[in-house]
C-alpha distance (Angstrom), angle and dihedral (degrees) to the residues before:
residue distance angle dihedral
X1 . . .
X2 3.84 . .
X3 3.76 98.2 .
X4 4.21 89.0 53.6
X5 3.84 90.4 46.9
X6 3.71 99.0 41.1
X7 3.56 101.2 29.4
X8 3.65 113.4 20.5
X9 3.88 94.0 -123.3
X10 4.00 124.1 116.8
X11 3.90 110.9 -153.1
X12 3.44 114.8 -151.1
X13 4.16 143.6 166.2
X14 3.91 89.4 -139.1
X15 4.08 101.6 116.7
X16 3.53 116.9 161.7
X17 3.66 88.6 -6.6
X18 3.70 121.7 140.4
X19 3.68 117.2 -112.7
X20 3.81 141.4 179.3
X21 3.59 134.6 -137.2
X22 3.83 128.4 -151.1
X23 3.66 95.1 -100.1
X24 4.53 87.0 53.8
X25 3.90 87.2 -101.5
X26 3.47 109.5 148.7
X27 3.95 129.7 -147.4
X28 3.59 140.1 174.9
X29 3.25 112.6 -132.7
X30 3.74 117.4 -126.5
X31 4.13 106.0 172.1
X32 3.85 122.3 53.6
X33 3.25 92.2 -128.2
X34 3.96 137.1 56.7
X35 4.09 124.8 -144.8
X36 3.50 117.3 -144.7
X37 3.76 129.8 -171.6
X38 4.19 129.6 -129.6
X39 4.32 107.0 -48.4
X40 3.90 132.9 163.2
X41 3.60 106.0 -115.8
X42 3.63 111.4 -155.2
X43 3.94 121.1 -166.9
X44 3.58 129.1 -172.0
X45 4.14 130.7 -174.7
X46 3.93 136.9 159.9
X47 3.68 90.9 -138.8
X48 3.40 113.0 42.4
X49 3.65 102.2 162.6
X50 3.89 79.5 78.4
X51 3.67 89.8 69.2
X52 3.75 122.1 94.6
X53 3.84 127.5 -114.8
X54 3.55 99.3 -114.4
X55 3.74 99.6 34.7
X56 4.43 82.6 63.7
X57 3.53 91.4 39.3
X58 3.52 89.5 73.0
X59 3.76 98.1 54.9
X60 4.25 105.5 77.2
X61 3.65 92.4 -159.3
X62 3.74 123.8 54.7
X63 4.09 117.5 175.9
X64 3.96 119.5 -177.5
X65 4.16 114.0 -157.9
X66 3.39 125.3 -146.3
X67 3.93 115.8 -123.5
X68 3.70 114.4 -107.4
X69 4.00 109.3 -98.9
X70 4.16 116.6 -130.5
X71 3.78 91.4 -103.6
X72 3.86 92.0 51.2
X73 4.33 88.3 42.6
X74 3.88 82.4 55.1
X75 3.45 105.3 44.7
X76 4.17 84.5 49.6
X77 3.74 85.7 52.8
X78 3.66 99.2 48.0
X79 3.83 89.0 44.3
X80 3.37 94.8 62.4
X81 3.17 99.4 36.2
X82 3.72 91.4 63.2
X83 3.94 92.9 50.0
X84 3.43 84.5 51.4
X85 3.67 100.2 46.6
């Protein structure tokens, strides 16, 4: 992960291996490793305490959620359930 966030590059053990793209192109792959160009990277976890220090330094933005409460659970359920009928 830290070489494609901090470097742009994508190692990989996929030589002369077939691979697709998103629009069903297919390459062989003839490097063992993949450069990339500027992306967002967005990560998401329910524990993140188990993530290291310099893995979240590299994210700029970090937003915590609150947990739904029972009332707002119920009010999702009964919403739907009335679009749903």
């Amino acid at each position: 992960m830290f070489p494609l966030l901090e470097d742009w590059r994508f190692p990989h053990n996929l030589i002369r291996k077939k691979v697709e793209d998103v629009k069903g192109i297919e390459y062989v792959m003839n490097a063992n490793e993949v450069l990339t160009w500027p992306f967002a990277a967005v990560g998401a976890t329910t524990e993140p305490g188990m993530l290291s220090q310099p893995l979240l330094r590299r994210f700029l933005v970090h937003v915590e959620l609150e947990p739904y409460t029972e009332a707002e659970i119920t009010q999702i359920i009964i919403g739907s359930a009335k679009r749903l009928e």
